[in-house]
C-alpha positions as CSV (number, residue, x, y, z in Angstrom):
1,X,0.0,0.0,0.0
2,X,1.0,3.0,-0.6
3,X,1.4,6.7,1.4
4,X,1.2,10.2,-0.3
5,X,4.1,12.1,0.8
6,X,3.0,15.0,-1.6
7,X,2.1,18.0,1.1
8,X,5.7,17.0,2.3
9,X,7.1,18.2,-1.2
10,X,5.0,21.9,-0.8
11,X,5.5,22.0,2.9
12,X,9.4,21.4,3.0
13,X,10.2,20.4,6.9
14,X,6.8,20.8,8.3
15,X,5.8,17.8,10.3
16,X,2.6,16.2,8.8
17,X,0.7,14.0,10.7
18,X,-0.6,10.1,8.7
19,X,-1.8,6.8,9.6
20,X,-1.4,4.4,7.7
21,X,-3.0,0.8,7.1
22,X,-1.2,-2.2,5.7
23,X,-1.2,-5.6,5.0
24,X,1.2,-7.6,5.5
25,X,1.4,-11.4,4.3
26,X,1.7,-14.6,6.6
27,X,5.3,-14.9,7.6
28,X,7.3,-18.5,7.6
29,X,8.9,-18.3,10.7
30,X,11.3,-21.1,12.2
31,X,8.5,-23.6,11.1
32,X,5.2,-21.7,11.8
33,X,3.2,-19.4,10.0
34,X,2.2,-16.7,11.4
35,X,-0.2,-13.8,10.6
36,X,-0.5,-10.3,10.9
37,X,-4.2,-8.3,11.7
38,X,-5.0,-4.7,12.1
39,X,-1.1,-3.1,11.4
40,X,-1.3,0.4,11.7
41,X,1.3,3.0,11.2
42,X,0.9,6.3,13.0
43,X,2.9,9.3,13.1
44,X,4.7,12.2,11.1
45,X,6.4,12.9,8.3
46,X,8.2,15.5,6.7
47,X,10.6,16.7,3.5
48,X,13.4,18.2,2.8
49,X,14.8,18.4,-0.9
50,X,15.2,14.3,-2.1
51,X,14.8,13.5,1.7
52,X,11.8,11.9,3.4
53,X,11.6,11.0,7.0
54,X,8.5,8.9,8.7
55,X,8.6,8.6,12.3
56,X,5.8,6.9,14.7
57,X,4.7,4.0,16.0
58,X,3.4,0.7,14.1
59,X,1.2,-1.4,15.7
60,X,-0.6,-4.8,14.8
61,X,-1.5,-8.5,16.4
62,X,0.3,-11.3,15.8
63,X,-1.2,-14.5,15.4
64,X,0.7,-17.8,16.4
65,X,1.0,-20.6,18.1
66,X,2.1,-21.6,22.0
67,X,5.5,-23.5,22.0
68,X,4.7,-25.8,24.5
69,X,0.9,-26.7,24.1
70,X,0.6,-25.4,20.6
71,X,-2.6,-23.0,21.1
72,X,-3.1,-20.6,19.1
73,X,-1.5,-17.3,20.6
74,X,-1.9,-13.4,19.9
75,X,0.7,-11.2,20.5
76,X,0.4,-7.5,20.5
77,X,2.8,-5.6,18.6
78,X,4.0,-2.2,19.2
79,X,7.2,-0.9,17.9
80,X,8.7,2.9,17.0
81,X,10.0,3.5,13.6
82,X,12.2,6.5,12.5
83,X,13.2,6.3,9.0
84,X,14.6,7.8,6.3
85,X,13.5,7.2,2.8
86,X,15.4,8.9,-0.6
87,X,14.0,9.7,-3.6
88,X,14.8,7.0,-6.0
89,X,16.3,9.7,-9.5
90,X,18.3,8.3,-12.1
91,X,21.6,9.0,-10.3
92,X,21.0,7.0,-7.2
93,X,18.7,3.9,-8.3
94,X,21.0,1.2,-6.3
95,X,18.7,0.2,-2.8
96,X,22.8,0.1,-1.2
97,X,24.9,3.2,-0.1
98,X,28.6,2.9,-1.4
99,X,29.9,1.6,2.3
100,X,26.6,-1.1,1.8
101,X,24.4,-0.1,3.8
102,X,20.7,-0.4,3.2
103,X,18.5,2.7,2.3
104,X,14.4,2.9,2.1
105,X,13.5,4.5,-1.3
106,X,10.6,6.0,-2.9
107,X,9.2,7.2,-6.3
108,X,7.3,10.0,-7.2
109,X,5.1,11.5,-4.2
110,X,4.2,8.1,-3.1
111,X,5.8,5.8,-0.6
112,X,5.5,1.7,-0.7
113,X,5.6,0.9,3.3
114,X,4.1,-2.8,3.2
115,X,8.4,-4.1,3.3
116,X,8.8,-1.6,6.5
117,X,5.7,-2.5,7.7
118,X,6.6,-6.5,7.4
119,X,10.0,-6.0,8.4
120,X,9.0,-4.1,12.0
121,X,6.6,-6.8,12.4
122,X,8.8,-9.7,12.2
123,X,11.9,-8.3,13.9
124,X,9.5,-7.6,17.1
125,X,8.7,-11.1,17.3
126,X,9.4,-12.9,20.1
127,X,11.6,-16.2,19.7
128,X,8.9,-18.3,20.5
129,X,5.3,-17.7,21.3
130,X,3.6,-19.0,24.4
131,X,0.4,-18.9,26.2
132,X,1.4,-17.8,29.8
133,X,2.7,-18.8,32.5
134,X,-0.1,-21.6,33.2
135,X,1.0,-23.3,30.2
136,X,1.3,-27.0,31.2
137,X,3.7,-28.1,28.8
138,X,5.9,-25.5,29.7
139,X,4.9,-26.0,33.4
140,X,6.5,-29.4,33.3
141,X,9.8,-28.6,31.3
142,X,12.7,-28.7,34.1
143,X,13.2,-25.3,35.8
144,X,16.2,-23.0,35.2
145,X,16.9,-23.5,39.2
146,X,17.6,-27.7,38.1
147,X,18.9,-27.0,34.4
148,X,22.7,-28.5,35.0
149,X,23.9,-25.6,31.5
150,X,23.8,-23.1,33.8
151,X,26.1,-24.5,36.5
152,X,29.3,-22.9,37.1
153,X,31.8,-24.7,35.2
154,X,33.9,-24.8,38.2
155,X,31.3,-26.6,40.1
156,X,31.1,-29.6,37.2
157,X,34.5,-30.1,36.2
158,X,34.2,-33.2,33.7
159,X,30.4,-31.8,32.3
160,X,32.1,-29.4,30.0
161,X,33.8,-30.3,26.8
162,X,37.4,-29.5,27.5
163,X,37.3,-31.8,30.9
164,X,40.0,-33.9,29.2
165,X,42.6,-31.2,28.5
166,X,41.5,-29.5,32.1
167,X,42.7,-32.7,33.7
168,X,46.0,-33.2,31.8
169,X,46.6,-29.4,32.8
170,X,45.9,-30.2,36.9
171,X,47.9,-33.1,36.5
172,X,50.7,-32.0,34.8
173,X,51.5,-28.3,35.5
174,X,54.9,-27.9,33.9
175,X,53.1,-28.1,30.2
């Protein structure tokens, strides 16, 4: 979908207010789809010469699955954006600055958001989805208290992989 920038083009550096609603697609993620309801962009934007910055929040439900029980799970999205797109002219059509670095780009007086839109989304995630703390698959995995990977190494000499050389070492100081 797209956003007309055009008042920021006759208004050069005036902050105008938009909102903004997009789709964006169901997302392959580690294994699991998931999809995306009401996203919403809100906030400002302004101009200045080939220069366009939007600023805001974007917000949208996530639709999932728990990790342990494998209901289906919503998670609220909320994340702040500030970016800056440049106008796409025959001089500067690569989506890369010289050093590499990704740049947003934009024709015209119209803005495609639906990739920032998508990317926000998806990079707000969380790793896994679950349903709370009552979950009782989760409820019955071993607690971080009784999880032996985060003992102290020192306390469980021959659990880590380099017991063998740690032994030769004790053993045989003068190596």
């Amino acid at each position: 979908m797209l956003l007309d920038v055009s008042r920021a083009m006759r208004q050069p550096g005036e902050p105008i207010p938009f909102e903004h609603r997009d789709e964006i697609p169901p997302q392959e993620i580690l294994g699991e789809t998931v999809t995306f309801d009401d996203v919403v962009l809100r906030g400002h934007f302004s101009g200045a010469e080939d220069n366009l910055r939007l600023w805001g929040t974007l917000t949208c439900t996530a639709h999932g699955h728990c990790a342990g029980c494998l209901k289906p799970v919503d998670y609220a999205v909320e994340v702040p954006f500030d970016e800056n797109f440049v106008r796409m002219t025959r001089f500067n059509q690569q989506e890369e600055t010289p050093d590499g670095e990704e740049r947003w780009m934009y024709e015209g007086s119209k803005v495609e958001l639906s990739h920032l839109s998508m990317t926000l989304a998806v990079l707000d995630l969380p790793i896994r989805f679950v349903c709370g703390d009552d979950c009782p698959a989760l409820a019955a995995l071993p607690s971080e208290e009784n999880y032996s990977a985060n003992a102290c190494q020192k306390d469980m000499p021959d659990q880590h992989p380099f017991s063998a050389l740690q032994q030769l070492l004790t053993k045989d100081q003068e190596v």
